[in-house]
C-alpha positions as CSV (number, residue, x, y, z in Angstrom):
1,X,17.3,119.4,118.7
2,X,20.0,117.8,116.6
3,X,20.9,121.1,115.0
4,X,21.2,122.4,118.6
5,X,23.4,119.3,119.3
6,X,25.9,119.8,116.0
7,X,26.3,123.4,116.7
8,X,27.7,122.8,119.9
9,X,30.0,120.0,119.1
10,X,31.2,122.2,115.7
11,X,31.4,125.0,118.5
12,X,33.6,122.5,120.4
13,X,35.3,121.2,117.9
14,X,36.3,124.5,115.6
15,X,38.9,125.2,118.5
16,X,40.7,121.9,118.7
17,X,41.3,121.5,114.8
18,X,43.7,123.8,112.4
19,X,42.1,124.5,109.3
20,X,44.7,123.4,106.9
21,X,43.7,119.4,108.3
22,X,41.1,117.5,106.5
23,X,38.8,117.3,109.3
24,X,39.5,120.9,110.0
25,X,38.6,122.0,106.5
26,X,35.7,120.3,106.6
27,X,34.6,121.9,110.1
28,X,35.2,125.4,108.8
29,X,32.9,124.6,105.9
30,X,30.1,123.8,107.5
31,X,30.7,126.9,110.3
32,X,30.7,128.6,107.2
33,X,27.5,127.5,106.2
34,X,25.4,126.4,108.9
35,X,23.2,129.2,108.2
36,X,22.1,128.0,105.2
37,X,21.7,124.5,106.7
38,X,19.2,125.8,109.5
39,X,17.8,127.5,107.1
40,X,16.8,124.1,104.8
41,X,15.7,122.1,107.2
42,X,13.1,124.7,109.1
43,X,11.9,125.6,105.3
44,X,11.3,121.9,103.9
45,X,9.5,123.3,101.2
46,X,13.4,124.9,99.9
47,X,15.1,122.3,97.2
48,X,18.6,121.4,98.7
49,X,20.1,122.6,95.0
50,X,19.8,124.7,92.8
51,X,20.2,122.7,89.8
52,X,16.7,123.7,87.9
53,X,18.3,127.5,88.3
């Protein structure tokens, strides 16, 4: 459910923030890579690095 939750406030939020602010940079990166968040915390098994690579 929190997933759920910060995908609609990033979905909320991406609209009301340029992307050259520091907020707004940080909200593009993580629209940019909420995939790969979603995808860590339904697979708890994956390391959150890769640092042993």
């Amino acid at each position: 459910m929190a997933l759920t939750q910060l995908k609609s406030w990033l979905d909320k939020t991406q609209s009301q923030v340029t992307a050259q602010s520091p907020l707004g940079k940080a909200v593009y990166y993580l629209a940019n890579n909420r995939s790969r968040l979603e995808r860590y915390v339904e697979a708890g098994y994956l390391p959150i690095d890769n640092n042993a690579a």
